[in-house]
Legacy VTK file of the C-alpha trace (Angstrom):
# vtk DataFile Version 3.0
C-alpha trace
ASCII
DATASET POLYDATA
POINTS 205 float
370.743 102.177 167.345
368.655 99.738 169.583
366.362 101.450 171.883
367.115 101.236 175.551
364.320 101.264 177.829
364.520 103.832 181.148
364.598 102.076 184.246
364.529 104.664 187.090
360.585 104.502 186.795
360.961 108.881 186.071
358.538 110.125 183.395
360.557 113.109 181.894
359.860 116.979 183.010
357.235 115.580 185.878
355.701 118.404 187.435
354.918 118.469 191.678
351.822 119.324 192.602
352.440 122.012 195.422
352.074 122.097 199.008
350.703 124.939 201.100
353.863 125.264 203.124
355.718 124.731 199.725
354.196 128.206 198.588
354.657 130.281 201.895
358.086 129.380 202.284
359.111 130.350 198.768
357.184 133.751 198.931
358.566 134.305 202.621
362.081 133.718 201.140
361.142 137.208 198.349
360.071 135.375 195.517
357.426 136.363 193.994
355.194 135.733 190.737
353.554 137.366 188.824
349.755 137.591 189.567
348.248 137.108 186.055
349.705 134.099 185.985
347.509 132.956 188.930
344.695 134.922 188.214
344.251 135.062 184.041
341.558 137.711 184.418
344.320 140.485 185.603
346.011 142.418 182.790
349.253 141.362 181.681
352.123 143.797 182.451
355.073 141.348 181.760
355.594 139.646 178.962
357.387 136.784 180.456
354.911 134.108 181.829
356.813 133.779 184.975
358.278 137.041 185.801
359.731 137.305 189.191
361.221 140.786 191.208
364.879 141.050 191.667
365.501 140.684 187.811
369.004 139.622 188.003
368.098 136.674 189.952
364.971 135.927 188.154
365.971 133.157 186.072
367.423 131.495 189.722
364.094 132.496 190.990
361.569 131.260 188.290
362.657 127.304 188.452
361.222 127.961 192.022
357.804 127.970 190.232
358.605 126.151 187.390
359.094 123.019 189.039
354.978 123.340 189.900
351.600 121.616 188.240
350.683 125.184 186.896
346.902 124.284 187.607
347.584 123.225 191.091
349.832 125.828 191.894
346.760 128.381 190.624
344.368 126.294 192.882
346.621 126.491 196.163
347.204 130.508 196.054
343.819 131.294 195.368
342.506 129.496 198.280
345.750 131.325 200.378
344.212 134.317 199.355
340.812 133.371 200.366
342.496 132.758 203.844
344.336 135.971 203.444
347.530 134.319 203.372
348.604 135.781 200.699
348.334 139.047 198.590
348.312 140.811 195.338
350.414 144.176 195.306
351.942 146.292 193.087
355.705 145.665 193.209
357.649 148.667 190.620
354.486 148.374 188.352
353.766 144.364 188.136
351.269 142.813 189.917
352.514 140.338 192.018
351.563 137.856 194.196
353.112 138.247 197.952
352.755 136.467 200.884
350.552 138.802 203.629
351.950 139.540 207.675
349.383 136.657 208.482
351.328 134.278 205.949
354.563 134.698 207.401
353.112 133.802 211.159
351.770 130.802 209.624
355.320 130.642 208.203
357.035 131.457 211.716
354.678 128.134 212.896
356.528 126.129 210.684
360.010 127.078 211.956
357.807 125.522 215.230
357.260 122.420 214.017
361.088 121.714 213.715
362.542 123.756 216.975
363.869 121.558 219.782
365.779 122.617 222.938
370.119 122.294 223.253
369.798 119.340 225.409
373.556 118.967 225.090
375.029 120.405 228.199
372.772 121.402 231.361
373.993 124.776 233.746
372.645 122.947 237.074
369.693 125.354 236.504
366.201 125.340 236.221
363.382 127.099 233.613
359.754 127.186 235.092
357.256 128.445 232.732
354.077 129.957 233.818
351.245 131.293 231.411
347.807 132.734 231.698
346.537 133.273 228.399
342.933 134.495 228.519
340.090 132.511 227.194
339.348 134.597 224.160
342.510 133.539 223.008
341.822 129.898 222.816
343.835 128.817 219.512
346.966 130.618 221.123
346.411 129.279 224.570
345.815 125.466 222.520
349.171 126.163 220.266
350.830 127.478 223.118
350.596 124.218 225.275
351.080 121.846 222.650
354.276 123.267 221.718
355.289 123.363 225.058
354.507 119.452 225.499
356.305 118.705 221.870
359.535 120.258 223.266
359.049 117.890 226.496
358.479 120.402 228.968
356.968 118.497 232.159
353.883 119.846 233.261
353.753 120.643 237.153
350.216 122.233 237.538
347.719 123.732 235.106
350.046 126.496 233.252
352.855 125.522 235.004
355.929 123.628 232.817
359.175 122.701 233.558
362.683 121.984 232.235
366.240 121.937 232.818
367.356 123.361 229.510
367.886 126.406 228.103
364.852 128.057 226.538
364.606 132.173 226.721
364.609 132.529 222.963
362.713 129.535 222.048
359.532 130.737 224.634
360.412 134.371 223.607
359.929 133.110 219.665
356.626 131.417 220.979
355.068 134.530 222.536
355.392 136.238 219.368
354.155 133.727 216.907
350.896 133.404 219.643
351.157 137.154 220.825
350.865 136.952 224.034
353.715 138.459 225.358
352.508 140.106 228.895
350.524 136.576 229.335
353.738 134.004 229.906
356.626 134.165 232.417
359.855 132.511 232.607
361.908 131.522 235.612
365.125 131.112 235.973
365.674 128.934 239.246
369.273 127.332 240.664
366.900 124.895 242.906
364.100 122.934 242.687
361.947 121.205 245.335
361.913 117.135 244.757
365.399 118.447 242.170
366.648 114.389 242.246
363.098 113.147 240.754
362.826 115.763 237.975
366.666 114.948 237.133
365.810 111.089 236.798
362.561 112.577 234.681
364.680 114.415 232.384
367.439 112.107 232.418
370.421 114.433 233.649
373.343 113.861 236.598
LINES 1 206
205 0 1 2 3 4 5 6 7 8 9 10 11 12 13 14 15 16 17 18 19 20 21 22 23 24 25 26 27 28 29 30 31 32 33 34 35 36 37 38 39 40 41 42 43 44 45 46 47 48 49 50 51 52 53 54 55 56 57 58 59 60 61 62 63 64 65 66 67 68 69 70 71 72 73 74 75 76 77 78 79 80 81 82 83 84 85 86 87 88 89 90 91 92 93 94 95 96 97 98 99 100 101 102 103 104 105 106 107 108 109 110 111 112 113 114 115 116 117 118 119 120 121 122 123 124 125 126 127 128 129 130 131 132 133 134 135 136 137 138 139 140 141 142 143 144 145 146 147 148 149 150 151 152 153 154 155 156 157 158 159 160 161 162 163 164 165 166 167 168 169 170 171 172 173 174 175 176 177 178 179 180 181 182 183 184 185 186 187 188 189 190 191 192 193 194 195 196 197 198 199 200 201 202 203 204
Protein backbone atom coordinates (compact mmCIF):
# COMPACT_ATOMS: atom_id res chain seq x y z
CA UNK A 1 0.00 0.00 0.00
CA UNK A 2 1.72 3.38 -0.98
CA UNK A 3 1.98 5.76 1.80
CA UNK A 4 -0.10 8.88 1.60
CA UNK A 5 1.23 11.86 3.13
CA UNK A 6 -1.32 14.10 5.61
CA UNK A 7 -2.01 17.34 4.31
CA UNK A 8 -4.14 19.24 6.89
CA UNK A 9 -0.71 20.34 8.53
CA UNK A 10 -2.41 18.38 12.16
CA UNK A 11 0.23 16.44 14.13
CA UNK A 12 -1.95 13.60 15.69
CA UNK A 13 -3.34 13.80 19.53
CA UNK A 14 -1.84 17.64 19.77
CA UNK A 15 -2.32 18.80 23.11
CA UNK A 16 -3.49 22.88 23.92
CA UNK A 17 -1.66 24.52 26.19
CA UNK A 18 -4.39 26.13 28.54
CA UNK A 19 -5.63 29.47 29.12
CA UNK A 20 -6.47 31.05 32.45
CA UNK A 21 -10.04 31.73 31.47
CA UNK A 22 -9.94 28.19 29.83
CA UNK A 23 -9.55 26.73 33.49
CA UNK A 24 -12.11 29.01 35.42
CA UNK A 25 -14.75 28.45 33.08
CA UNK A 26 -14.49 24.67 33.13
CA UNK A 27 -14.28 24.55 37.04
CA UNK A 28 -17.18 27.27 37.23
CA UNK A 29 -19.22 24.91 34.96
CA UNK A 30 -18.62 21.77 38.21
CA UNK A 31 -15.85 20.06 36.83
CA UNK A 32 -13.41 19.31 38.78
CA UNK A 33 -9.97 17.28 38.95
CA UNK A 34 -8.45 15.66 40.97
CA UNK A 35 -5.73 17.55 42.99
CA UNK A 36 -2.83 15.01 42.93
CA UNK A 37 -2.84 15.27 39.60
CA UNK A 38 -1.83 18.97 39.87
CA UNK A 39 0.03 18.74 42.84
CA UNK A 40 2.09 15.08 42.78
CA UNK A 41 3.13 15.61 46.40
CA UNK A 42 -0.71 15.01 47.68
CA UNK A 43 -1.66 11.38 48.35
CA UNK A 44 -3.45 9.58 45.82
CA UNK A 45 -7.07 8.65 46.71
CA UNK A 46 -8.27 7.70 43.13
CA UNK A 47 -6.86 5.46 41.13
CA UNK A 48 -7.86 6.98 37.91
CA UNK A 49 -5.37 9.77 36.82
CA UNK A 50 -8.13 12.06 35.94
CA UNK A 51 -10.94 11.44 38.22
CA UNK A 52 -13.66 13.94 38.10
CA UNK A 53 -17.07 14.33 40.67
CA UNK A 54 -20.37 13.45 39.26
CA UNK A 55 -19.12 9.85 38.30
CA UNK A 56 -21.67 9.14 35.76
CA UNK A 57 -20.61 12.00 33.76
CA UNK A 58 -17.00 11.62 34.37
CA UNK A 59 -15.88 10.16 31.27
CA UNK A 60 -17.96 13.41 29.48
CA UNK A 61 -16.14 15.40 32.01
CA UNK A 62 -12.46 14.14 31.83
CA UNK A 63 -11.90 14.99 27.86
CA UNK A 64 -12.47 18.52 29.43
CA UNK A 65 -8.91 18.04 30.85
CA UNK A 66 -7.68 15.70 28.61
CA UNK A 67 -7.56 17.87 25.77
CA UNK A 68 -4.67 19.94 28.03
CA UNK A 69 -0.53 20.04 27.91
CA UNK A 70 -0.59 18.17 31.36
CA UNK A 71 2.57 20.32 32.38
CA UNK A 72 0.95 23.52 31.45
CA UNK A 73 -2.23 22.79 32.78
CA UNK A 74 -0.16 21.99 36.34
CA UNK A 75 1.66 25.39 35.81
CA UNK A 76 -1.64 27.54 35.25
CA UNK A 77 -3.62 26.17 38.51
CA UNK A 78 -0.86 26.47 40.70
CA UNK A 79 -0.31 30.02 39.99
CA UNK A 80 -4.56 30.34 40.30
CA UNK A 81 -4.02 29.12 43.56
CA UNK A 82 -1.28 31.43 44.38
CA UNK A 83 -3.89 34.17 43.39
CA UNK A 84 -6.47 32.33 45.34
CA UNK A 85 -8.43 31.64 42.40
CA UNK A 86 -8.75 28.47 42.95
CA UNK A 87 -8.91 25.78 45.76
CA UNK A 88 -8.20 22.37 47.03
CA UNK A 89 -11.21 20.73 49.03
CA UNK A 90 -12.35 17.65 49.98
CA UNK A 91 -15.25 16.67 47.71
CA UNK A 92 -16.92 12.87 49.22
CA UNK A 93 -13.26 11.96 50.21
CA UNK A 94 -11.03 13.09 46.98
CA UNK A 95 -9.13 15.95 46.93
CA UNK A 96 -10.08 18.09 44.37
CA UNK A 97 -9.26 21.05 42.82
CA UNK A 98 -12.26 23.82 42.79
CA UNK A 99 -12.51 27.06 41.66
CA UNK A 100 -12.75 29.65 44.99
CA UNK A 101 -15.88 32.63 45.37
CA UNK A 102 -13.00 35.00 44.08
CA UNK A 103 -12.62 32.70 40.85
CA UNK A 104 -16.05 32.82 39.87
CA UNK A 105 -16.09 36.94 40.09
CA UNK A 106 -13.19 36.81 37.92
CA UNK A 107 -15.44 34.38 36.01
CA UNK A 108 -18.64 36.76 36.27
CA UNK A 109 -15.92 39.51 34.53
CA UNK A 110 -15.74 37.43 31.70
CA UNK A 111 -19.50 37.16 31.05
CA UNK A 112 -18.47 41.27 31.00
CA UNK A 113 -16.31 41.20 28.40
CA UNK A 114 -19.06 39.83 25.98
CA UNK A 115 -22.41 41.74 27.42
CA UNK A 116 -23.83 44.42 25.12
CA UNK A 117 -27.13 46.35 25.47
CA UNK A 118 -30.71 45.26 23.21
CA UNK A 119 -30.21 48.12 20.95
CA UNK A 120 -33.02 46.67 18.86
CA UNK A 121 -36.09 48.60 19.74
CA UNK A 122 -35.95 51.94 21.95
CA UNK A 123 -39.25 52.77 24.59
CA UNK A 124 -38.84 56.72 23.90
CA UNK A 125 -37.10 56.55 27.34
CA UNK A 126 -34.11 57.46 28.91
CA UNK A 127 -31.37 55.58 31.52
CA UNK A 128 -29.04 58.11 33.41
CA UNK A 129 -26.49 56.47 35.45
CA UNK A 130 -24.91 58.11 38.35
CA UNK A 131 -22.09 56.52 40.61
CA UNK A 132 -19.94 57.55 43.50
CA UNK A 133 -17.72 54.85 44.25
CA UNK A 134 -15.28 55.83 47.00
CA UNK A 135 -11.62 56.12 46.44
CA UNK A 136 -10.54 53.07 48.34
CA UNK A 137 -12.25 51.26 45.84
CA UNK A 138 -10.20 52.30 42.93
CA UNK A 139 -10.05 48.93 40.74
CA UNK A 140 -13.99 48.85 41.04
CA UNK A 141 -14.47 52.51 40.43
CA UNK A 142 -11.65 51.89 37.15
CA UNK A 143 -13.73 48.54 36.01
CA UNK A 144 -16.80 50.20 36.67
CA UNK A 145 -16.25 53.11 34.10
CA UNK A 146 -14.64 51.22 31.54
CA UNK A 147 -17.42 48.92 31.23
CA UNK A 148 -19.69 51.57 31.16
CA UNK A 149 -17.73 53.29 28.11
CA UNK A 150 -17.39 49.61 26.29
CA UNK A 151 -21.23 49.37 26.30
CA UNK A 152 -21.28 53.09 24.73
CA UNK A 153 -22.81 54.83 27.44
CA UNK A 154 -22.18 58.73 26.75
CA UNK A 155 -20.62 60.40 29.47
CA UNK A 156 -22.46 63.74 30.59
CA UNK A 157 -20.32 64.84 33.66
CA UNK A 158 -17.83 63.08 35.91
CA UNK A 159 -20.03 59.88 37.10
CA UNK A 160 -22.70 60.79 35.11
CA UNK A 161 -23.58 58.29 31.82
CA UNK A 162 -26.20 58.12 29.57
CA UNK A 163 -28.25 55.95 27.20
CA UNK A 164 -31.40 55.30 25.57
CA UNK A 165 -31.48 51.55 26.01
CA UNK A 166 -32.49 49.28 28.32
CA UNK A 167 -29.98 48.44 31.03
CA UNK A 168 -31.44 47.58 34.80
CA UNK A 169 -30.00 44.09 34.76
CA UNK A 170 -26.91 44.70 32.91
CA UNK A 171 -25.84 47.78 35.67
CA UNK A 172 -27.53 45.58 38.38
CA UNK A 173 -24.99 42.52 37.13
CA UNK A 174 -22.18 45.27 37.28
CA UNK A 175 -22.75 46.36 40.89
CA UNK A 176 -22.35 42.93 41.95
CA UNK A 177 -19.33 41.80 40.08
CA UNK A 178 -17.68 45.45 41.55
CA UNK A 179 -19.83 45.42 44.85
CA UNK A 180 -20.86 48.47 45.10
CA UNK A 181 -24.34 48.30 45.24
CA UNK A 182 -25.47 51.45 47.58
CA UNK A 183 -22.66 53.47 45.42
CA UNK A 184 -24.55 53.60 41.72
CA UNK A 185 -28.04 54.86 40.76
CA UNK A 186 -30.14 54.39 37.83
CA UNK A 187 -32.70 56.69 36.29
CA UNK A 188 -35.34 56.05 34.48
CA UNK A 189 -36.33 59.40 32.60
CA UNK A 190 -39.26 59.91 29.66
CA UNK A 191 -37.32 63.39 28.81
CA UNK A 192 -34.17 64.65 28.35
CA UNK A 193 -32.84 68.23 28.06
CA UNK A 194 -31.00 68.82 24.43
CA UNK A 195 -33.29 64.96 23.74
CA UNK A 196 -32.78 65.71 19.60
CA UNK A 197 -28.76 65.88 20.00
CA UNK A 198 -28.38 62.76 22.17
CA UNK A 199 -30.87 60.93 19.61
CA UNK A 200 -28.54 61.96 16.56
CA UNK A 201 -25.55 60.73 19.18
CA UNK A 202 -27.04 57.45 19.61
CA UNK A 203 -28.43 57.18 16.31
CA UNK A 204 -32.29 56.67 17.10
CA UNK A 205 -35.71 58.51 15.52
Amino acid sequence: MAYKPRTDNKLPNTKIDPKVKDVLLILAGGTFIAASLIFPGLPIIAKEALKVYNSHQREKRQKEWNKFNLWRLRQVIKRLQKQKLVEIVNVDGQLVVKISDRGRQKVLKYDLETMVLDQTNWDGKWRIITYDIATAKKWQRQFFRQTLNRLNFLKLQRSVYLTPYKCANEIEYLRQICEVSNEVVLLTVHGIENEQAYKEYFGID
